[in-house]
C-alpha positions in Angstrom: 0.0 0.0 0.0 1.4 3.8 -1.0 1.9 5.6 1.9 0.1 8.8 2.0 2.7 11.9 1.4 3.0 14.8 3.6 1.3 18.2 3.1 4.4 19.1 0.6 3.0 16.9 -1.6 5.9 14.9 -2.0 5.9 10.9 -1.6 7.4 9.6 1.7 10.5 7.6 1.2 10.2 4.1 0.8 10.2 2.0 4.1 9.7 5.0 5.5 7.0 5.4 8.6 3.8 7.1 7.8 3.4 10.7 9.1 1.3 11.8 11.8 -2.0 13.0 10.5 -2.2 16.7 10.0 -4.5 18.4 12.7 -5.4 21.5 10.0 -6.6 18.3 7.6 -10.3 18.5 8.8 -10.5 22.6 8.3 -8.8 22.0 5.0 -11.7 20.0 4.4 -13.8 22.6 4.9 -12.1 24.6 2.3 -12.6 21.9 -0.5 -16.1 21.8 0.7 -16.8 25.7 0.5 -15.0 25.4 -3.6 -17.1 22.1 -4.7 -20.2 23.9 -3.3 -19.6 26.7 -6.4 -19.4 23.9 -9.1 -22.6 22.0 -7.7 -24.6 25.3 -6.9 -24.0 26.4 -10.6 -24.8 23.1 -12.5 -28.5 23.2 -11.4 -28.8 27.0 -11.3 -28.6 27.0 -14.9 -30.2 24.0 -15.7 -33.3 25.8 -14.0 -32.3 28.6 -15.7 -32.8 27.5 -19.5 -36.2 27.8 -19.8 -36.6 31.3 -18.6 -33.6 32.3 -20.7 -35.1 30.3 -24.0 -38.1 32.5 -23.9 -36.6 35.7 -23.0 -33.2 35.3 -25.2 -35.5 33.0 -28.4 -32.8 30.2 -27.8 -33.5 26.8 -29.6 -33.2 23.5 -28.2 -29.8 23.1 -29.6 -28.5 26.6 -28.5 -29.8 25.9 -24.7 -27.5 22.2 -25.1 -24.5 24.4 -26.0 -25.2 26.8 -22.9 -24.9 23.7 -21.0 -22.3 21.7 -22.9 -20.3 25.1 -23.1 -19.3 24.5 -20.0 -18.8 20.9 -20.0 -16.7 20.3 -22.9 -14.2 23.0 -21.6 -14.4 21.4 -18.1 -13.9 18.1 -19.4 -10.9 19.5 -22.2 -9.0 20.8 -19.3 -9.4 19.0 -16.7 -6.3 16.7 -17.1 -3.9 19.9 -17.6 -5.3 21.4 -14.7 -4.2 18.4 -12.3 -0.6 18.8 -13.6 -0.5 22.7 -13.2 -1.5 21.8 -9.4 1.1 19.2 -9.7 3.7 21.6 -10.9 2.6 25.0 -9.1 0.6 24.2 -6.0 -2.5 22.8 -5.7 -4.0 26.2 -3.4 -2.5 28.7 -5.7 -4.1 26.9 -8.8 -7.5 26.2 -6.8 -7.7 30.3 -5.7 -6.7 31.1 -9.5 -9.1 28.9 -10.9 -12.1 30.1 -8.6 -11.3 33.3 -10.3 -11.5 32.6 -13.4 -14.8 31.1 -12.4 -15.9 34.7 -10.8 -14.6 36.2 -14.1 -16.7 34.3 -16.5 -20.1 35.0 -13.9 -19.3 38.6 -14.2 -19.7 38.3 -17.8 -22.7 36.2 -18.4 -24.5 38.7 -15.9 -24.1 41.1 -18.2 -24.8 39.3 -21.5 -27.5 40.3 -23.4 -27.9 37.5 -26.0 -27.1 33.3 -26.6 -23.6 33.8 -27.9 -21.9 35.9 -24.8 -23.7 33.6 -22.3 -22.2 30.7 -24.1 -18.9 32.5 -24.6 -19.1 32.9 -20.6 -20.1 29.6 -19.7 -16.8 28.5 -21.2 -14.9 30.7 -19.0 -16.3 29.3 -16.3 -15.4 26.2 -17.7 -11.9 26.7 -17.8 -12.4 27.7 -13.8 -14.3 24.9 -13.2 -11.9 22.6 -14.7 -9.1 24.1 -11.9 -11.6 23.5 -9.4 -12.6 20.6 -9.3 -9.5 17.8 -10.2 -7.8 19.8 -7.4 -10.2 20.0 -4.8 -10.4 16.2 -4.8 -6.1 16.1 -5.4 -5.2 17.3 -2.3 -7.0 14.2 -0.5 -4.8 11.7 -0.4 -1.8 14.1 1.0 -3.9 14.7 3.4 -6.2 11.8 4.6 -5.1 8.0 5.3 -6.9 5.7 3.5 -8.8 5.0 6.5 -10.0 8.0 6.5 -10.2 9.0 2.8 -13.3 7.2 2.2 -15.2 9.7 4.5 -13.0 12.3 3.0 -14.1 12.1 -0.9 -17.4 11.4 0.4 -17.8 14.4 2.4 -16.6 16.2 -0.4 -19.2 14.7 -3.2 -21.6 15.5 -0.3 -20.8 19.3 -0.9 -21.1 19.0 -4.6 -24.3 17.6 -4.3 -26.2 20.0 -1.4 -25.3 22.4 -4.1 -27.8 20.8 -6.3 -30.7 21.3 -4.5 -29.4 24.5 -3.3 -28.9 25.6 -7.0 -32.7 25.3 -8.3 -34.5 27.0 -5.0 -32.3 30.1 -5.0 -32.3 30.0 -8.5 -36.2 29.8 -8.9 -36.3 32.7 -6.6 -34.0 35.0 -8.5 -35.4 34.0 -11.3 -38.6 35.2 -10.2 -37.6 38.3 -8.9 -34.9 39.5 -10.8 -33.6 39.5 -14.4 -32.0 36.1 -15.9 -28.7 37.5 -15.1 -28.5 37.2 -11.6 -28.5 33.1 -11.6 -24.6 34.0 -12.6 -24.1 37.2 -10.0 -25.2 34.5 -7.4 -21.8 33.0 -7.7 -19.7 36.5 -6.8 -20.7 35.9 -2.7 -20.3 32.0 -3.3 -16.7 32.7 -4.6 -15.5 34.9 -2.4 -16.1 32.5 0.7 -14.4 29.8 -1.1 -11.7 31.5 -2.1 -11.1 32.9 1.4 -11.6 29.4 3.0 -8.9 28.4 0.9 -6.5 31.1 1.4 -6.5 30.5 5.2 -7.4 26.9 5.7 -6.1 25.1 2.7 -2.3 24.1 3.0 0.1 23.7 -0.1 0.8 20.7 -1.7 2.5 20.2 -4.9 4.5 17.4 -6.9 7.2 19.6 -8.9 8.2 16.1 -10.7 4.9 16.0 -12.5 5.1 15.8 -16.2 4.6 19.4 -18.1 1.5 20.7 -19.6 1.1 19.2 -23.2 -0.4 22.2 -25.1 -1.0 19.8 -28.3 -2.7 17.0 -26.5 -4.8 20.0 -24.2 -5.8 21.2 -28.1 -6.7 17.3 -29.4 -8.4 17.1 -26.1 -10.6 20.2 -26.7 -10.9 19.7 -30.7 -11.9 16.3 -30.8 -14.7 16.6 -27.6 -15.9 20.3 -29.5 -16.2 18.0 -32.8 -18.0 15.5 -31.4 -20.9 17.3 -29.6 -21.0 19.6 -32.0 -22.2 16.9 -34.7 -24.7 15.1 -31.8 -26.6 18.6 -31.5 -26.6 19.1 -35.3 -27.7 15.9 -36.1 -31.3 16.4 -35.3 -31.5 19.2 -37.7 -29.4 18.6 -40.3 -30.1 14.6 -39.9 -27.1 11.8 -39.0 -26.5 11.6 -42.5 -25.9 14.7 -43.6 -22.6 15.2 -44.8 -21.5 18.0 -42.6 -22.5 15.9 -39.8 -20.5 13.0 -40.6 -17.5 15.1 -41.5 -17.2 16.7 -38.3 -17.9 13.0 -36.7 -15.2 11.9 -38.5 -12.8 14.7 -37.6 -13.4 14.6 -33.8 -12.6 10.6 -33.7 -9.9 11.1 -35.6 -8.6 13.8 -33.2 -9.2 11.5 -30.4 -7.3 9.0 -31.8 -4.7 11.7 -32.5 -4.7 12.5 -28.6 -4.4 8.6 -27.8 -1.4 7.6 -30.5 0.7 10.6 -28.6 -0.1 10.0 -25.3 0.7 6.3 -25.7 4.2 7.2 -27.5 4.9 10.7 -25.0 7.4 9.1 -22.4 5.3 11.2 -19.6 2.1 11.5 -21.1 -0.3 13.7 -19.5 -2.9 11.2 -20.3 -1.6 8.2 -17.8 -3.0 5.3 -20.1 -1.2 2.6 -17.7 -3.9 4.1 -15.5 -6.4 3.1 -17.6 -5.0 -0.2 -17.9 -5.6 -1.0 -13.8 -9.0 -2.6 -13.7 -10.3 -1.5 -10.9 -9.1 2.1 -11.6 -11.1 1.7 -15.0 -14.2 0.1 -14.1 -15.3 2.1 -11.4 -14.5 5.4 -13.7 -16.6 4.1 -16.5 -19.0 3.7 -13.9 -19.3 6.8 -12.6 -18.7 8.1 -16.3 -22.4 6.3 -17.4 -23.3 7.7 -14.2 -23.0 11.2 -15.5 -24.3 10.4 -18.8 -27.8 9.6 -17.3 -27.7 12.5 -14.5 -27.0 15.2 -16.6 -29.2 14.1 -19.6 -31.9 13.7 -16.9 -31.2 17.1 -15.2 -31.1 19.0 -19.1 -35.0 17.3 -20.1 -36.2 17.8 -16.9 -37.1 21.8 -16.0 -38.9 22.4 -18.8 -41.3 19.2 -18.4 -41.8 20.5 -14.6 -41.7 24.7 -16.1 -43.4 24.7 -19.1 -45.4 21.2 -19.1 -46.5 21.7 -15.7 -47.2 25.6 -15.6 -44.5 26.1 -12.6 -42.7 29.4 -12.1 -38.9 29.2 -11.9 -38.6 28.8 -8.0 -41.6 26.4 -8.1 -39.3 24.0 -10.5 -36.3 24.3 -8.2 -38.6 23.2 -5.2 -40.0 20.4 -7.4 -36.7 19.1 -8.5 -35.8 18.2 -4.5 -37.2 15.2 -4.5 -34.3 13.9 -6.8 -31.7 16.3 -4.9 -32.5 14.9 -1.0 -32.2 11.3 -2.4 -29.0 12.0 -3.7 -27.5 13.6 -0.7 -29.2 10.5 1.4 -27.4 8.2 -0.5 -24.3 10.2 -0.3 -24.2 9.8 3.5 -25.4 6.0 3.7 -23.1 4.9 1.4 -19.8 4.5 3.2 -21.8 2.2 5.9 -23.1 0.1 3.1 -19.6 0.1 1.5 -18.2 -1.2 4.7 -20.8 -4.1 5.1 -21.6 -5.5 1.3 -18.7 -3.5 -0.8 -18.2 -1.1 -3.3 -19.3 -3.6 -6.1 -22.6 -4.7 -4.6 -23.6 -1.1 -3.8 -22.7 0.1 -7.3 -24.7 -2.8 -8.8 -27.7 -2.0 -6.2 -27.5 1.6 -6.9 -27.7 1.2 -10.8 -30.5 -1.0 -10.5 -32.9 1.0 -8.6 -31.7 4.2 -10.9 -33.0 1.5 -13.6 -36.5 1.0 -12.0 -36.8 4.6 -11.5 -36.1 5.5 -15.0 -38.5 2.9 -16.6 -41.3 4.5 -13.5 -40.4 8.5 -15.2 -40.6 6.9 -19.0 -44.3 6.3 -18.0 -45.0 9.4 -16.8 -48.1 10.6 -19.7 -49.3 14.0 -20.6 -51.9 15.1 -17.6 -50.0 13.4 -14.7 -50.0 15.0 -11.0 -46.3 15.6 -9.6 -46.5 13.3 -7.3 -45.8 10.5 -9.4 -42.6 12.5 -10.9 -41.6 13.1 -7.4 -42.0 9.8 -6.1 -39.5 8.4 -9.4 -37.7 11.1 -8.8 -36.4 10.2 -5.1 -35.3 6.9 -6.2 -33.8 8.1 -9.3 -31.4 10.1 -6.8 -31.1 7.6 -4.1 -29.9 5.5 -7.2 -27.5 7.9 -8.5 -26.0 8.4 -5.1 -25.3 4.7 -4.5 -24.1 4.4 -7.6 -21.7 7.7 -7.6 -20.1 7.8 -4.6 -18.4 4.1 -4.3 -17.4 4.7 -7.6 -15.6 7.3 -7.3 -14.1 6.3 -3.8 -13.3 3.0 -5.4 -11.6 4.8 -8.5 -9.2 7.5 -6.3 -8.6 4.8 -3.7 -5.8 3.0 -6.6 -4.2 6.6 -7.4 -0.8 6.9 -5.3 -0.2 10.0 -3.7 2.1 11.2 -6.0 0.0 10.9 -9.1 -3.4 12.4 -7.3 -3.3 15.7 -9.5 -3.2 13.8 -12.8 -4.8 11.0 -12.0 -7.9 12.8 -10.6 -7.8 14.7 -13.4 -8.3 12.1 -15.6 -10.8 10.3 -13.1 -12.6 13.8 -13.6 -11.9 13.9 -17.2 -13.7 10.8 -18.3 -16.6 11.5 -16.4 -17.2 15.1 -17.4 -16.9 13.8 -20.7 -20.0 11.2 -19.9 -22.1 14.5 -18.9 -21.1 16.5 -21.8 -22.3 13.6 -23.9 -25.2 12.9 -22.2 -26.9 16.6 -22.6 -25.5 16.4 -25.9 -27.0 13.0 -27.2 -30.3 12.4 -25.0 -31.1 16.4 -25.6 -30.6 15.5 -29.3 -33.0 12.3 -29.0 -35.6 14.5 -27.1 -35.4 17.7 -29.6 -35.9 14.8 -32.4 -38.9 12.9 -31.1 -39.9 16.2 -29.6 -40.3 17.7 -33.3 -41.5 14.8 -35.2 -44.4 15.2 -32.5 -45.9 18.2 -33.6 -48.6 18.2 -35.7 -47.9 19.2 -39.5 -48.6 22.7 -40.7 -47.3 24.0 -36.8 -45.5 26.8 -36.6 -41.4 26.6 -37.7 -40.8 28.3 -34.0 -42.9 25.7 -32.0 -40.1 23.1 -33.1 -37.3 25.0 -31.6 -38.7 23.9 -27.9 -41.6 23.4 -25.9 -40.9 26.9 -24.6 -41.1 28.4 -28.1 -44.3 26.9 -28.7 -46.2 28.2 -25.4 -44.6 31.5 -26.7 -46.3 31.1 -30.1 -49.5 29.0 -28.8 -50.0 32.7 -26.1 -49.2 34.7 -29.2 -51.7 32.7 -31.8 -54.5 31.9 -29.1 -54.0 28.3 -30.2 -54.8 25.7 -27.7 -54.2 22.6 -29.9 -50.8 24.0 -30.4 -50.3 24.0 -26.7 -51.8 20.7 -26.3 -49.9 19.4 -28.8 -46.4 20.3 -28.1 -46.6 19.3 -24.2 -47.7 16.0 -25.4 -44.9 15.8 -27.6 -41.8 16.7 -25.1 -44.2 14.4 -22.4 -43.7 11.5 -25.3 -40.0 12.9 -26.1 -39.1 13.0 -22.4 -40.4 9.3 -22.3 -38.3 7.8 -24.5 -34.9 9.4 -23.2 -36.1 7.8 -19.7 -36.0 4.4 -21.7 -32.9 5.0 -23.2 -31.7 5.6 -19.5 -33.0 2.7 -18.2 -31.5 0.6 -20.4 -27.9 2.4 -20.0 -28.1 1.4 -16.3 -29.3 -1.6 -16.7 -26.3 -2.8 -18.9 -24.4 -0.2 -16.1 -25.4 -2.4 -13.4 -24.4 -5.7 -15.2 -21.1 -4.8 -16.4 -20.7 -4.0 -12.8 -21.8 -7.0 -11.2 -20.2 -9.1 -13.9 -16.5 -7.4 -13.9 -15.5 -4.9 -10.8 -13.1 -7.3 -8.2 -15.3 -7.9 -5.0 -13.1 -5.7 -2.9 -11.2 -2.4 -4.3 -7.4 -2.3 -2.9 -6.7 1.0 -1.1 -3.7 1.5 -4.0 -2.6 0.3 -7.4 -1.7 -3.6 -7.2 2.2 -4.0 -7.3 3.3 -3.7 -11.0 0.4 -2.2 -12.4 -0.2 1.6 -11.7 3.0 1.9 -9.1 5.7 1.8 -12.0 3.6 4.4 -14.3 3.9 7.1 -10.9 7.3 6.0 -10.3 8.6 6.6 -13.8 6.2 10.1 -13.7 8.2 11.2 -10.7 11.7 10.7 -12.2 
């Protein structure tokens, strides 16, 4: 087993006793908590957000994925280069700097006044985001044992979820009382406490024998993930076999591929692929990756059913959407006690199968229904994705050695940000597809763009069958991306059962990971 390195960040010698456990460790917790608090707070501020700012801005379907993929794809594109700066530069110095980049890009959506600045701005706070988060969850094994680690990470997922529910309530209510704009202000306060809380409570750690930034395989990175959704939020307009479609298809696999070939030749890649190759490390991150796929697919269709659909104003969709929010932070705090008694595997299995139940109880859900079915799917869709999550992710960061917890984070965070990017890309596709093909023919060209547009025109026109029509439709698309999510955690929950080892080591298994973060710290 690695032993945990002291607060420098560097790896104690070898044969070496462990050190005593740092007393500020708890209140640096604190500061982690106060940063992944931003992140989660955000997420569903904006997902809330999208209807409002579709009716007000005239954003289509596909322009409202890009507001939210914005974000994502630069998160997910950075994310690996971000570990290493923290590697390289300090891990509280690139934290602080990243939180204000996140402020920076806030700032600027406030102020936007149309689609393109607020998805320019979304992709700053992407780039903060992306120093946030890898980072955040770095600094945990220098400072945690791995007997306490486990509570660690999932206090610290805790934090990014009671953001969640957090997000949609205060959202709903500035939403309600104030202009569109101030769902981004809200982060200026939320900043500025995390920020501080790192400054004073947060020591530095660093690893100043991690491998450089790669500019090239950052631009691959970015390129080929840009490419790719790019041609899944297309498709439903120009069609999957439109030329342009399959072009740009083409060009972002063959940029992957691009990023791969180097990484596998670089001889201190910034993508660690001899992480990859440690089963456990790989099959609880394609977990939690599938994870994210569903989650944020779910949390992009789901405001404007519960907004537009259902008549609610913007803070009566943020109170709606708890049900899903509390099961998730339930889950969150039951499952280390469950992880202890039947293991990581059998909880992740468990968790994907009620998140399967759950999503095949929502793909019923028909046009007319009262909330309280949606709520009562939605509590076990969360209590699903928090059983699911959290192991996951413990299981995954429990086989990174000390020394690689920047990079190998990063990539842990990488993969899965790439699952949520893909997942409001593709199942927002699939809904703004069946959504369309829906409508009844001769309806207006705007009622297509989104269920909001056509309550706009339906109020406009005085036509009722319009209405009608369209909330039957996104009722009808909203069923079938349910489906589609059942049956991902279905064949989730198998893969699960069938191939994660019935008990996660606490590090890499001699020969595997250990030589790849010994050669890395040469």
């Amino acid at each position: 087993m690695t032993t945990p390195a002291p607060l420098t960040g560097a790896a104690a010698p070898s044969g070496a006793a462990a050190p005593a456990p740092d007393p500020r460790r708890w209140w640096a917790l604190g500061a982690m908590v106060a940063s992944m608090l931003v992140l989660g707070f955000d997420l569903t501020i904006l997902n809330v957000a999208l209807p409002t700012m579709a009716g007000q801005l005239g954003a289509t379907t596909g322009q409202q994925q890009w507001m939210a993929d914005a974000y994502v794809v630069v998160f997910a594109a950075l994310m690996l280069p971000a570990g290493l700066l923290g590697d390289r530069f300090g891990r509280r110095r690139m934290l602080i700097t990243g939180l204000g980049i996140f402020l920076a890009g806030s700032l600027v959506g406030s102020l936007a006044g149309s689609v393109e600045p607020v998805i320019a701005a979304r992709a700053v706070m992407g780039v903060g985001g992306a120093l946030v988060m890898p980072l955040a969850l770095a600094v945990l094994p220098s400072l945690f044992a791995p007997d306490e680690r486990g509570k660690a990470v999932g206090i610290v997922t805790a934090a990014s979820a009671l953001g969640l529910p957090l997000g949609p309530i205060v959202g709903g209510f500035l939403l309600d009382h104030f202009w569109w704009g101030s769902v981004f202000l809200i982060n200026v306060p939320m900043v500025a406490i995390g920020t501080a809380a790192c400054a004073f409570l947060l020591p530095e750690t660093r690893d100043p024998a991690a491998p450089r930034v790669d500019a090239l395989s950052t631009l691959l990175t970015a390129a080929g993930l840009g490419a790719l959704i790019y041609a899944i939020i297309e498709a439903p307009n120009r069609g999957w076999g439109s030329p342009l479609v399959l072009a740009v298809l083409g060009a972002g696999a063959a940029l992957i591929a691009a990023l791969v070939v180097r990484e596998r030749r670089a001889p201190r890649p910034m993508l660690d692929l001899k992480l990859l190759g440690h089963r456990p490390f790989l099959l609880n991150t394609l977990a939690a990756t599938l994870v994210m796929f569903i989650l944020s697919g779910l949390m992009f269709v789901l405001p404007p059913y519960l907004q537009a659909v259902l008549g609610n104003d913007a803070f009566g969709t943020g109170l709606r959407m708890l049900p899903l929010m509390g099961g998730l932070m339930i889950a969150a705090k039951g499952t280390p006690r469950l992880c202890a008694r039947f293991g990581a595997r059998g909880v992740i299995s468990a968790g994907l199968v009620v998140l399967t139940f759950a999503a095949l109880l929502g793909s019923r859900t028909a046009d007319g229904d009262a909330y309280a079915f949606t709520a009562l799917w939605l509590s076990l869709a969360g209590l699903g994705f928090g059983f699911a999550m959290v192991p996951a992710m413990t299981a995954a960061l429990a086989t990174l050695p000390p020394e690689r917890a920047g990079s190998g984070s990063g990539l842990l965070m990488t993969v899965r940000q790439v699952g949520s990017a893909i997942g409001i890309a593709l199942l927002g596709s699939l809904l703004a597809g069946v959504y369309a093909d829906g409508l009844p023919g001769g309806a207006p060209h705007a009622a297509a763009d989104s269920v909001v547009a056509a309550h706009l025109v339906a109020a406009k026109t005085g036509d009722p069958r319009l209405l009608s029509a369209a909330d039957s439709a996104y009722v009808h698309g909203m069923g079938v991306v349910l489906l589609v999510c059942a049956v991902a955690a279905l064949a989730t929950a198998l893969l699960a059962m069938a191939l994660l080892p019935k008990a996660e080591s606490a590090g890499p298994a001699p020969g595997e990971v250990a030589p790849a973060a010994a050669d890395g710290g040469q």
